[in-house]
LUMLO-861883 format. One record per residue: residue number from 1; residue in three letters; chain; x, y, z of N, C-alpha, C, O in turn. Coordinates in Angstrom, 3 decimals. Example, Ala and Ser with C-alpha at 12.3 -4.5 7.8 and 13.67 -1.06 7.14 Angstrom:
! LUMLO-861883
+-----+-----+---+----------+----------+----------+----------+----------+----------+----------+----------+----------+----------+----------+----------+
:   k :   r : c :      nc1 :      nc2 :      nc3 :     cac1 :     cac2 :     cac3 :      cc1 :      cc2 :      cc3 :      oc1 :      oc2 :      oc3 :
+-----+-----+---+----------+----------+----------+----------+----------+----------+----------+----------+----------+----------+----------+----------+
:   1 : ALA : A :   13.190 :   -5.690 :    7.800 :   12.300 :   -4.500 :    7.800 :   13.200 :   -3.300 :    7.800 :   14.236 :   -3.319 :    8.465 :
:   2 : SER : A :   12.850 :   -2.250 :    7.080 :   13.670 :   -1.060 :    7.140 :   12.900 :    0.030 :    7.870 :   13.409 :    1.138 :    8.039 :
+-----+-----+---+----------+----------+----------+----------+----------+----------+----------+----------+----------+----------+----------+----------+
//
This chain:
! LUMLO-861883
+-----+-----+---+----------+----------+----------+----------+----------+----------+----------+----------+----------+----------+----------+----------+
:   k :   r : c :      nc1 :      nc2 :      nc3 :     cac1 :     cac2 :     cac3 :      cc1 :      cc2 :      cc3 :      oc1 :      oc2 :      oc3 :
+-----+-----+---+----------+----------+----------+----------+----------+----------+----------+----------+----------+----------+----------+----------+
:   1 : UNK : A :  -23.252 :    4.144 :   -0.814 :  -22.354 :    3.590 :   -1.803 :  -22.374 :    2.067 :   -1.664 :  -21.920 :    1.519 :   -0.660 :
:   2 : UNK : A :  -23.012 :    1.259 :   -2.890 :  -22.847 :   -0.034 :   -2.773 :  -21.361 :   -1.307 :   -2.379 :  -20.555 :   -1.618 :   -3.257 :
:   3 : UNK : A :  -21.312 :   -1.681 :   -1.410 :  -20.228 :   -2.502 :   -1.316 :  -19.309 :   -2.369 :   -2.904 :  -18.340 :   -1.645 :   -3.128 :
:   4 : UNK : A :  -20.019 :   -3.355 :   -3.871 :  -19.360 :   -3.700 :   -4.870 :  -18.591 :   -2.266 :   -5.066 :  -17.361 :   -2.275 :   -5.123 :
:   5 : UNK : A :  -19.137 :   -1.337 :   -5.144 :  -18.370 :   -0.041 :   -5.861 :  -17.375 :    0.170 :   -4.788 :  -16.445 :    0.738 :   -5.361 :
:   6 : UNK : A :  -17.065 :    0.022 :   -3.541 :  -16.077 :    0.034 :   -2.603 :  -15.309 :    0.031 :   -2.484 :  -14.427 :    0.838 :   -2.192 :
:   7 : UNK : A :  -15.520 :   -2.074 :   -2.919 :  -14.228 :   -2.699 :   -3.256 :  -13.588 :   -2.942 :   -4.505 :  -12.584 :   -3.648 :   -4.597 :
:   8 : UNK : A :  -14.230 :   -2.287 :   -5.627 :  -13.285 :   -1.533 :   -6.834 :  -12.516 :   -1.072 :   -6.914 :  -11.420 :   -1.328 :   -7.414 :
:   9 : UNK : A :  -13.245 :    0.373 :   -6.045 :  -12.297 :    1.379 :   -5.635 :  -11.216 :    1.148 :   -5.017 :  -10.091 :    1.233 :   -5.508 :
:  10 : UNK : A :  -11.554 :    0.766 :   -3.630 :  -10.135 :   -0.545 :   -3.152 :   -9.239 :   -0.796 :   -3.686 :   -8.112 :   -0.441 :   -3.340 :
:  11 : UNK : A :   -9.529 :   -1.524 :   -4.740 :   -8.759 :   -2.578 :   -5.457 :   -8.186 :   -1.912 :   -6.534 :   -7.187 :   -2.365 :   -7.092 :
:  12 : UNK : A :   -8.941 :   -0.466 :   -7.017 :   -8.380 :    0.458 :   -7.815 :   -6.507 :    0.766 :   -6.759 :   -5.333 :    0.491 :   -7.010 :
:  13 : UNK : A :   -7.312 :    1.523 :   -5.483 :   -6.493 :    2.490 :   -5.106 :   -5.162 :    1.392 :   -4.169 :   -4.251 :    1.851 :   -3.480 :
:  14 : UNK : A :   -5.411 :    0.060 :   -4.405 :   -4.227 :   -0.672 :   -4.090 :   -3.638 :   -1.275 :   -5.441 :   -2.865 :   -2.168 :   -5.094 :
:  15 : UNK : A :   -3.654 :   -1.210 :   -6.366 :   -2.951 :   -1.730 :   -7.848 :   -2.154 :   -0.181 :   -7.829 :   -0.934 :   -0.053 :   -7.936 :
:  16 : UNK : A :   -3.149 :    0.971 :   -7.665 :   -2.427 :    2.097 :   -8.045 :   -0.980 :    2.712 :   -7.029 :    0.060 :    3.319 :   -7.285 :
:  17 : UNK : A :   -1.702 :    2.089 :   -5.660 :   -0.467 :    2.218 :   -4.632 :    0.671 :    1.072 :   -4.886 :    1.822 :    1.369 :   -4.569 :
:  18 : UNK : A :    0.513 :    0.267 :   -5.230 :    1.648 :   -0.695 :   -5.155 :    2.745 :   -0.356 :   -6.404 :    3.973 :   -0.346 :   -6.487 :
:  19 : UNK : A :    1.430 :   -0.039 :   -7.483 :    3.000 :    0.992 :   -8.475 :    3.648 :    1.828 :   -8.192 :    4.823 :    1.827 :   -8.557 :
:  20 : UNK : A :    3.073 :    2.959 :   -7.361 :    3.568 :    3.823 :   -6.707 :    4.654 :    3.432 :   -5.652 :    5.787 :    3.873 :   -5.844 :
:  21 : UNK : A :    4.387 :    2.529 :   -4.392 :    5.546 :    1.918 :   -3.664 :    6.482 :    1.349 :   -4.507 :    7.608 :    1.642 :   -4.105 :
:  22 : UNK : A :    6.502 :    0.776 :   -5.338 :    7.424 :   -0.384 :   -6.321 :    7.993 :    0.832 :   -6.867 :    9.217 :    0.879 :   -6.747 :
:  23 : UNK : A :    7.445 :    1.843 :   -7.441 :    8.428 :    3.061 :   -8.137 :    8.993 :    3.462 :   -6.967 :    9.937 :    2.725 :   -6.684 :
:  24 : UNK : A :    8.833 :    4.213 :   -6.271 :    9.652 :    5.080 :   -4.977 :   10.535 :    3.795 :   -4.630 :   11.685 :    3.845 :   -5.068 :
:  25 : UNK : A :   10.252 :    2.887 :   -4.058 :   10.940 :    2.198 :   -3.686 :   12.075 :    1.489 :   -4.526 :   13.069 :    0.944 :   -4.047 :
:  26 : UNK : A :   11.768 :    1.588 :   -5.800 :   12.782 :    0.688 :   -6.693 :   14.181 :    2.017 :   -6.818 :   15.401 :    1.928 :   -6.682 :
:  27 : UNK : A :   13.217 :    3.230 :   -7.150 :   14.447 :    4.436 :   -7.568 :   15.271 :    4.531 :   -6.043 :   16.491 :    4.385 :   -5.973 :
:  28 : UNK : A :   14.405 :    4.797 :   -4.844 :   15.539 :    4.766 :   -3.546 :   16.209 :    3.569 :   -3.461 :   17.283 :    3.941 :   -2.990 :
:  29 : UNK : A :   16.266 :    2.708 :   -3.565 :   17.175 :    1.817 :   -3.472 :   18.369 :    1.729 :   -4.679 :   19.526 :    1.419 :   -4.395 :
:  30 : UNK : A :   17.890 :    2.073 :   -6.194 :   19.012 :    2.146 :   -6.839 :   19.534 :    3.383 :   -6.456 :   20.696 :    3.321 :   -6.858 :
:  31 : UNK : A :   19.351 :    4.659 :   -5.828 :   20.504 :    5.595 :   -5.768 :   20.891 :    5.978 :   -4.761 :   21.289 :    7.126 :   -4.562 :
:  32 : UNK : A :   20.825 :    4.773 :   -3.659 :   21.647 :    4.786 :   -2.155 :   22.891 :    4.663 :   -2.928 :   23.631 :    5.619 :   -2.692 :
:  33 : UNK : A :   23.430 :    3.743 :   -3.848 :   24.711 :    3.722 :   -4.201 :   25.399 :    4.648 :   -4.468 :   26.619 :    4.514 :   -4.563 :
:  34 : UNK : A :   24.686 :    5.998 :   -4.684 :   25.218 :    7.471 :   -5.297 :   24.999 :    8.449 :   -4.441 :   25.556 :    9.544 :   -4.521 :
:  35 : UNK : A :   23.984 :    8.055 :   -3.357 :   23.265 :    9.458 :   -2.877 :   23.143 :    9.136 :   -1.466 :   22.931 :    7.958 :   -1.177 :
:  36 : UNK : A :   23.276 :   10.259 :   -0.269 :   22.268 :    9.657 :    1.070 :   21.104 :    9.293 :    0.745 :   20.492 :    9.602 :   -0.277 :
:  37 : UNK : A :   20.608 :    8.318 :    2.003 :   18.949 :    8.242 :    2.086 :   18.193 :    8.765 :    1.770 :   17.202 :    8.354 :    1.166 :
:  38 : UNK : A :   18.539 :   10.188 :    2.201 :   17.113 :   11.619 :    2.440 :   17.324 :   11.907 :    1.018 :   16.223 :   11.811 :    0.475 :
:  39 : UNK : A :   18.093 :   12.170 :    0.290 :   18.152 :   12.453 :   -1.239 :   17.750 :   11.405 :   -1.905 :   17.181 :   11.911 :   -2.872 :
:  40 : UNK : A :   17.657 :    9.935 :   -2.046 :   17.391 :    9.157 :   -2.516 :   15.873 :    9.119 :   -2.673 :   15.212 :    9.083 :   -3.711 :
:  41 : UNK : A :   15.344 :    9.139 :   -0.979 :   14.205 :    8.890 :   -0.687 :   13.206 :    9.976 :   -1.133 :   12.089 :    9.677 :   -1.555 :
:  42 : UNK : A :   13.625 :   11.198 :   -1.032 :   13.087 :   11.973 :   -1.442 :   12.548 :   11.882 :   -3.293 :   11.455 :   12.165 :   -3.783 :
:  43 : UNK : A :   13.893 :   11.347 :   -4.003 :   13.760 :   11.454 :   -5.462 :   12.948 :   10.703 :   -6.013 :   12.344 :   10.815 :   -7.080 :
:  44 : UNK : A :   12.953 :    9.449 :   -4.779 :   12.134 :    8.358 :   -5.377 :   10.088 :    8.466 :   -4.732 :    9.039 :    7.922 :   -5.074 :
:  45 : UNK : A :   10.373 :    9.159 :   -4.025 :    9.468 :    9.644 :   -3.495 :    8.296 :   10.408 :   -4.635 :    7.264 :    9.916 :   -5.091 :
:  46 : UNK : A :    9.108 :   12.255 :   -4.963 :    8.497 :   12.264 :   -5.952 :    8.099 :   11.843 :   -7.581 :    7.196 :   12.299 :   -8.283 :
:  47 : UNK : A :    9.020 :   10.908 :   -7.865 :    8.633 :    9.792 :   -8.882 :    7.072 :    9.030 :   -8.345 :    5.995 :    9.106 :   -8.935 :
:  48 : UNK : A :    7.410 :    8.197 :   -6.867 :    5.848 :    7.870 :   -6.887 :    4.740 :    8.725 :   -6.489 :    3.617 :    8.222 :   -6.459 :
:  49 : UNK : A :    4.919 :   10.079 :   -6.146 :    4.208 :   10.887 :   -5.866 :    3.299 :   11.088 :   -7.232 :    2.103 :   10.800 :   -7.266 :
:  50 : UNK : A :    3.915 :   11.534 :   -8.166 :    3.212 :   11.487 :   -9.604 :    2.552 :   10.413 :  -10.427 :    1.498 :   10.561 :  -11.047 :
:  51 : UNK : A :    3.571 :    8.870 :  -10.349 :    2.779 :    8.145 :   -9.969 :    0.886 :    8.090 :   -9.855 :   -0.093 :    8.051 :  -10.599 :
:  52 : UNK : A :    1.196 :    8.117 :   -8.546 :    0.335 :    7.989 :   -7.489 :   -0.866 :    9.327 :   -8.166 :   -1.989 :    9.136 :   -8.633 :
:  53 : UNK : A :   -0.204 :   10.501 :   -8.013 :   -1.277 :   11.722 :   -8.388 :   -2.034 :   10.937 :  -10.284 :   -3.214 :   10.936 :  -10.635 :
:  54 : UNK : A :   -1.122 :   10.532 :  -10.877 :   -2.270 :   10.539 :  -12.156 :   -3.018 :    9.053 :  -12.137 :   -4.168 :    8.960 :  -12.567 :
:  55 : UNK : A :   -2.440 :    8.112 :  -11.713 :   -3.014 :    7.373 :  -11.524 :   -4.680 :    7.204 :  -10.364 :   -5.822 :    6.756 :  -10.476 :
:  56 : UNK : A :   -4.034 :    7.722 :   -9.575 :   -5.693 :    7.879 :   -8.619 :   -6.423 :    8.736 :   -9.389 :   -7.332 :    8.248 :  -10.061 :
:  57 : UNK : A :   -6.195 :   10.048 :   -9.440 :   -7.713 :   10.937 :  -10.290 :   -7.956 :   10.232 :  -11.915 :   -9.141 :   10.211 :  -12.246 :
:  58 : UNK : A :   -6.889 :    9.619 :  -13.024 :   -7.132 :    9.055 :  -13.954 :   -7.834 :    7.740 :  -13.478 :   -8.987 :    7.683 :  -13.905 :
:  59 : UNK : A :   -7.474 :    6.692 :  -12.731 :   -7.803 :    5.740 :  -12.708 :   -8.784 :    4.989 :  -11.423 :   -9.871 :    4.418 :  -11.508 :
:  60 : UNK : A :   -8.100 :    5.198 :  -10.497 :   -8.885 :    4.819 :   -8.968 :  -10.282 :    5.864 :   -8.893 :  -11.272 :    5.152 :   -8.721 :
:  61 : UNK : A :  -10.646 :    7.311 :   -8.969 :  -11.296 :    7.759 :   -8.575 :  -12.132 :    8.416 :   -9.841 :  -12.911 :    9.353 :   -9.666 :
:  62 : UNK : A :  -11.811 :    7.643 :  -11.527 :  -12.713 :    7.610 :  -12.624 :  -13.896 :    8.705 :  -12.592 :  -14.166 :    9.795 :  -13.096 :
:  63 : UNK : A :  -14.449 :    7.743 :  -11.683 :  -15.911 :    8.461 :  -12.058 :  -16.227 :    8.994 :  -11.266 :  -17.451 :    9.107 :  -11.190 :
:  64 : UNK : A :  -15.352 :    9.697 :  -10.119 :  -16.099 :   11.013 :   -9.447 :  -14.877 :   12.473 :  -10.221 :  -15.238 :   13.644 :  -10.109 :
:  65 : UNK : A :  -13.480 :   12.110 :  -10.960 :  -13.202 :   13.200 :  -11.758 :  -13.422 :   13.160 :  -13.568 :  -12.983 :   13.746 :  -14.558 :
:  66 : UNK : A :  -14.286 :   12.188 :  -13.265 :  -14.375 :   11.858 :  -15.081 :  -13.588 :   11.885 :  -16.284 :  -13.839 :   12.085 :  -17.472 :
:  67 : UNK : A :  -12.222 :   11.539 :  -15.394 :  -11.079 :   10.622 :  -16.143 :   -9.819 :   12.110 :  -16.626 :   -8.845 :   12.153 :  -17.379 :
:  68 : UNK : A :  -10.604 :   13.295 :  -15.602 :  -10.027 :   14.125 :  -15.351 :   -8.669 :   14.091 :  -14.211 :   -8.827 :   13.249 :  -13.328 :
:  69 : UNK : A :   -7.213 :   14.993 :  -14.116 :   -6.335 :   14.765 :  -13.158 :   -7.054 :   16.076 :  -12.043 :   -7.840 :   16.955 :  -12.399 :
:  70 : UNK : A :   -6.579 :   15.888 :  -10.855 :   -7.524 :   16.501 :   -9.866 :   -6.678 :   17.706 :   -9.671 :   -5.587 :   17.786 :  -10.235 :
:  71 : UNK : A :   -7.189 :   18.769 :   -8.797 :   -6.533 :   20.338 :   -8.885 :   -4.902 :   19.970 :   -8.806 :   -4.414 :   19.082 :   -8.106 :
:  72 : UNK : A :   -4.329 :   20.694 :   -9.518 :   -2.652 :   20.624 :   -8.844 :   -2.322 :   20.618 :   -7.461 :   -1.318 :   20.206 :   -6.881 :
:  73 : UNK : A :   -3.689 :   21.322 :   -6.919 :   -3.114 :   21.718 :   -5.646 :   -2.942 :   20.661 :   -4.545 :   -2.355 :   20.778 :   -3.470 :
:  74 : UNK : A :   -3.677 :   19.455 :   -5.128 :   -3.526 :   18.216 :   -3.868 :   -2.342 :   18.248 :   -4.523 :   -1.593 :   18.903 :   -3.798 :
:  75 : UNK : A :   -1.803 :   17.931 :   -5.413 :   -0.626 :   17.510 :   -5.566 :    0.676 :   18.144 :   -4.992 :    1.788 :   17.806 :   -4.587 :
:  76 : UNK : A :   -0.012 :   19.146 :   -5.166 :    0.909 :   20.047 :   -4.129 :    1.006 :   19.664 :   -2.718 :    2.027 :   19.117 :   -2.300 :
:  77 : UNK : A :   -0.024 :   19.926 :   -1.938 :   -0.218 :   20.009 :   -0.458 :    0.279 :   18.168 :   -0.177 :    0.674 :   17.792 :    0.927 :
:  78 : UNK : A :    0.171 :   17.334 :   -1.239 :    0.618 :   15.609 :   -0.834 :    2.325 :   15.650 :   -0.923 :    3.066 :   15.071 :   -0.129 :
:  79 : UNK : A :    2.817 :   16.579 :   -2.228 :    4.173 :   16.593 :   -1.875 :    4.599 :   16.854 :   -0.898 :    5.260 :   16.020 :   -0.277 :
:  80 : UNK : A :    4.337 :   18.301 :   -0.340 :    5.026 :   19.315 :    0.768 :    4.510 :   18.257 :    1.958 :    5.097 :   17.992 :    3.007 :
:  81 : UNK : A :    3.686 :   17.920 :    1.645 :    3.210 :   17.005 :    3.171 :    4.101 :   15.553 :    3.453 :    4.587 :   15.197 :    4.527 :
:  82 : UNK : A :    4.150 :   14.856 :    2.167 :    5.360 :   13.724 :    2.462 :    7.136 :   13.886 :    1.978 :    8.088 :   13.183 :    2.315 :
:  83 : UNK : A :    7.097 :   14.862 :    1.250 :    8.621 :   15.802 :    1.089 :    9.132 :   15.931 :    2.701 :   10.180 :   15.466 :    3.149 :
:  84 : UNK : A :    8.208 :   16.612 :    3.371 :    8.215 :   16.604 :    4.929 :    8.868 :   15.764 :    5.787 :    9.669 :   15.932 :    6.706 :
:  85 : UNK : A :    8.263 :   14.678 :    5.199 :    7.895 :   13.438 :    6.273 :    9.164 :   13.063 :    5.715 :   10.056 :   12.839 :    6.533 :
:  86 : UNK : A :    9.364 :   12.978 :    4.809 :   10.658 :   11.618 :    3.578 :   11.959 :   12.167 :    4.137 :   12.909 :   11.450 :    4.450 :
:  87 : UNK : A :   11.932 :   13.610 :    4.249 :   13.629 :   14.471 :    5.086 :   13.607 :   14.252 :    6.021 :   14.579 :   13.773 :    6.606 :
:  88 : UNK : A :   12.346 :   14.539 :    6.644 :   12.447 :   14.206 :    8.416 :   12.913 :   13.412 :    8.792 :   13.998 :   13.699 :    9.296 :
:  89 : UNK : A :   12.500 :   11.834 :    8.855 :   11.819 :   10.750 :    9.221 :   13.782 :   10.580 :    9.085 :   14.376 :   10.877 :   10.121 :
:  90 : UNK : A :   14.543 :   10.191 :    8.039 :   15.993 :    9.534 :    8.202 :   16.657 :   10.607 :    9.152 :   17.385 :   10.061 :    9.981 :
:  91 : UNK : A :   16.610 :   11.964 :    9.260 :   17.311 :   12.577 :    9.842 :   17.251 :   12.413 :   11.458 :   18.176 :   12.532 :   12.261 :
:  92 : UNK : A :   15.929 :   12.114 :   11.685 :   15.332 :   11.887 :   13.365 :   15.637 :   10.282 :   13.512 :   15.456 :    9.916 :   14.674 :
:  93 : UNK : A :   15.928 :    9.552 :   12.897 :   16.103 :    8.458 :   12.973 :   17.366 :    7.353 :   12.413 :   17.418 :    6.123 :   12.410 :
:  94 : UNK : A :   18.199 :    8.271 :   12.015 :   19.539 :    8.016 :   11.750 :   20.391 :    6.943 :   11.690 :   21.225 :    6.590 :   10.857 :
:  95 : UNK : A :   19.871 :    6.320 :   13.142 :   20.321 :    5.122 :   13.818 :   19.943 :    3.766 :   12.934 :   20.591 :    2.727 :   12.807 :
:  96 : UNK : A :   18.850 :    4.095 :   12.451 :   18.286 :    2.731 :   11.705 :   18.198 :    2.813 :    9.993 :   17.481 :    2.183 :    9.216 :
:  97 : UNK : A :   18.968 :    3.589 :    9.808 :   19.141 :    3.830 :    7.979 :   19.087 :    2.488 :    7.578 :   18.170 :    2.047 :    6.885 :
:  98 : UNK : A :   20.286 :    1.638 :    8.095 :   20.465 :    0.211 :    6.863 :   19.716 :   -0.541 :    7.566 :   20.411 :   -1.432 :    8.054 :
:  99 : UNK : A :   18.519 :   -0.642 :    7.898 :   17.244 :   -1.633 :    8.506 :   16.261 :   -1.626 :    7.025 :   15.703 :   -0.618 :    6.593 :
: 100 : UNK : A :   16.216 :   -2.777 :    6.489 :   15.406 :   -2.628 :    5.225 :   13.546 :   -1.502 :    5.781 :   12.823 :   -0.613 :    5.332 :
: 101 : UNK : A :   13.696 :   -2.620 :    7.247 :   12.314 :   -2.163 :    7.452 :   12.122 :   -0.734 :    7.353 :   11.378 :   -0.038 :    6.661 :
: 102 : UNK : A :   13.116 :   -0.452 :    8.354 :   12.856 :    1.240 :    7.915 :   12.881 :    1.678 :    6.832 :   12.191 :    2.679 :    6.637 :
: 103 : UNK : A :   13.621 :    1.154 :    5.774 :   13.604 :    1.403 :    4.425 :   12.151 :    1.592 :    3.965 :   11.506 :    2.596 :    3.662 :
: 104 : UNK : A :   11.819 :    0.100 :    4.023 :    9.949 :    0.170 :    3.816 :    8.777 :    1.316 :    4.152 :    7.762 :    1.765 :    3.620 :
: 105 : UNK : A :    9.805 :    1.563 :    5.751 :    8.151 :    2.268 :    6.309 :    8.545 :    3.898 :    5.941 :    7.695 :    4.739 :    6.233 :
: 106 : UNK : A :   10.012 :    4.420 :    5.211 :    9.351 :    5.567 :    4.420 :    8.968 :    5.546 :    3.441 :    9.115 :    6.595 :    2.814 :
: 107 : UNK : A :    8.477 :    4.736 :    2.940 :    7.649 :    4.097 :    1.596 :    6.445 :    4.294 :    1.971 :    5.698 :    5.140 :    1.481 :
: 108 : UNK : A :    6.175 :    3.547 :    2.847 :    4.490 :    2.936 :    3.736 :    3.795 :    4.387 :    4.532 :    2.621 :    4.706 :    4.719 :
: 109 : UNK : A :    4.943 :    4.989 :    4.848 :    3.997 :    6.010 :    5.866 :    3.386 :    7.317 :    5.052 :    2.398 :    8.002 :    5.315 :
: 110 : UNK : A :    4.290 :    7.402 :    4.024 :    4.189 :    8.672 :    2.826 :    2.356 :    8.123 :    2.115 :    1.330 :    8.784 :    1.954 :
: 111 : UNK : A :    2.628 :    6.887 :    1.898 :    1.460 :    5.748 :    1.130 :    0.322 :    6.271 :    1.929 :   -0.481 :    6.980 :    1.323 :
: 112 : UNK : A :    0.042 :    5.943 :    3.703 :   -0.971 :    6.556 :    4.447 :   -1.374 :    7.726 :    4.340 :   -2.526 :    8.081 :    4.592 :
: 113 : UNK : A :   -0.278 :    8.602 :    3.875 :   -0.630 :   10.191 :    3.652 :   -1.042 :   10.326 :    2.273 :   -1.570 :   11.374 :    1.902 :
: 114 : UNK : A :   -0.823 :    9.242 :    1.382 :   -1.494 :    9.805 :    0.075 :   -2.966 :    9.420 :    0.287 :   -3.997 :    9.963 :   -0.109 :
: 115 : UNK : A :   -2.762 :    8.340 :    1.016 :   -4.783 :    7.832 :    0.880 :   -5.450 :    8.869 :    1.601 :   -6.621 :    8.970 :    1.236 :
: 116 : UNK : A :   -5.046 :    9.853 :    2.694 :   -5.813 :   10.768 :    3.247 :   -5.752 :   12.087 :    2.014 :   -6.768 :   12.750 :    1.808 :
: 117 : UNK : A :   -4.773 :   12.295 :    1.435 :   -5.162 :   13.281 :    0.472 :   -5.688 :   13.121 :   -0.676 :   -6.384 :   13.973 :   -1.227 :
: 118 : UNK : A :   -5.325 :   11.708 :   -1.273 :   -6.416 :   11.661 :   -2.567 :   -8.329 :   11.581 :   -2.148 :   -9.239 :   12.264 :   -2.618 :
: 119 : UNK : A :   -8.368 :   10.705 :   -1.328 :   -9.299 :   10.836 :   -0.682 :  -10.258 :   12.158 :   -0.418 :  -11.405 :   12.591 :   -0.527 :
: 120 : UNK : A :   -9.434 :   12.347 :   -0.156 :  -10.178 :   14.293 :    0.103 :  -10.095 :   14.996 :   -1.134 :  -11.026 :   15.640 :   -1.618 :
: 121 : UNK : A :   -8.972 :   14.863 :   -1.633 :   -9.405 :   14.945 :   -3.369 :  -10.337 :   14.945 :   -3.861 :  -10.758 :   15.955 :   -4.425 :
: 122 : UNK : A :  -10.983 :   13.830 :   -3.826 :  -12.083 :   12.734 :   -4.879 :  -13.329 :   13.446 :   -4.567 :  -14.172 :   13.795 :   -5.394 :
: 123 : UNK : A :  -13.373 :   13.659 :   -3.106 :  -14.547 :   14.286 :   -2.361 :  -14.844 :   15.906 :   -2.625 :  -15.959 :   16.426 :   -2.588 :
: 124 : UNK : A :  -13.527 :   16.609 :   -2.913 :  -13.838 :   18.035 :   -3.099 :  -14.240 :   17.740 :   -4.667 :  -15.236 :   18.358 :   -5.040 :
: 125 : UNK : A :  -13.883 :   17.253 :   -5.222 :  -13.603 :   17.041 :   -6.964 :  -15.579 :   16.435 :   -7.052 :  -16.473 :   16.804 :   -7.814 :
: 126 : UNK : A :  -15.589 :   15.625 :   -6.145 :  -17.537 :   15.262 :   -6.445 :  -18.038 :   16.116 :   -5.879 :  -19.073 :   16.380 :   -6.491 :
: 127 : UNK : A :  -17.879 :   17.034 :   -4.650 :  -18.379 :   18.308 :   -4.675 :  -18.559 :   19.196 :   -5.182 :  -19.622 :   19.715 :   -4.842 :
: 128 : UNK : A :  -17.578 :   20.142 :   -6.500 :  -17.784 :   20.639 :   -7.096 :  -17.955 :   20.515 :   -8.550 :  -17.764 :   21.356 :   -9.428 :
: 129 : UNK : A :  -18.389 :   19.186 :   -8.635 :  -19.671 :   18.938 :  -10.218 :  -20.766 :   18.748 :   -9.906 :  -21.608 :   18.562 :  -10.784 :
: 130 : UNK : A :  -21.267 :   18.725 :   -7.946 :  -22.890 :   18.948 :   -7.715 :  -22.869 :   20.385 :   -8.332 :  -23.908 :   21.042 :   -8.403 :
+-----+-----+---+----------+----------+----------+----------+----------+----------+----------+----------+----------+----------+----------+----------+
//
């Protein structure tokens, strides 16, 4: 794979993550005023989860689903996998709710788990149009 096509992709799958953080992150922060964390985070979560799902197979990963959205089922296995993480993570960590940072890093750590599943996405999805 030529550099140039790399850092497209790159540059695809960070325009597409930063909408995705900026959504999750904008909705959890407006409905701490109404809601706990874990409900917040969660809601805003799957807002950028979807996000995130049409934007990567529509846009970041183009031309290995040919502008196709990829099986439901990543979308599935990326929810249940950072749904996981988004309840967990305030409940085990309680102590640091009003720390923006922590705020951030259930934003950021869910983000690491989408690049390992779209990723694997893209790859089963160019596997089965050989």
């Amino acid at each position: 794979m030529p550099i140039t096509h790399l850092k497209k992709k790159g540059i695809r799958y960070i325009i597409v993550g930063i909408i995705a953080t900026i959504s999750h992150l904008s909705v959890q922060l407006n409905l701490l005023a109404h809601f706990p964390l874990w409900i917040s985070n969660m809601v805003g979560f799957f807002l950028g989860s979807l996000v995130s799902y049409f934007g990567h197979s529509l846009f970041t990963f183009q031309e290995i689903t040919s502008g196709t959205i990829f099986a439901r089922r990543w979308l599935f296995l990326q929810f249940t996998l950072n749904v996981s993480i988004s309840a967990f993570i305030p409940f085990a960590f309680s102590d640091y709710q009003e720390n923006l940072f922590f705020k951030l890093m259930l934003v950021l750590i869910p983000a690491f788990l989408n690049f390992t599943v779209w990723s694997a996405a893209a790859e089963f999805s160019r596997k089965r149009k050989l």
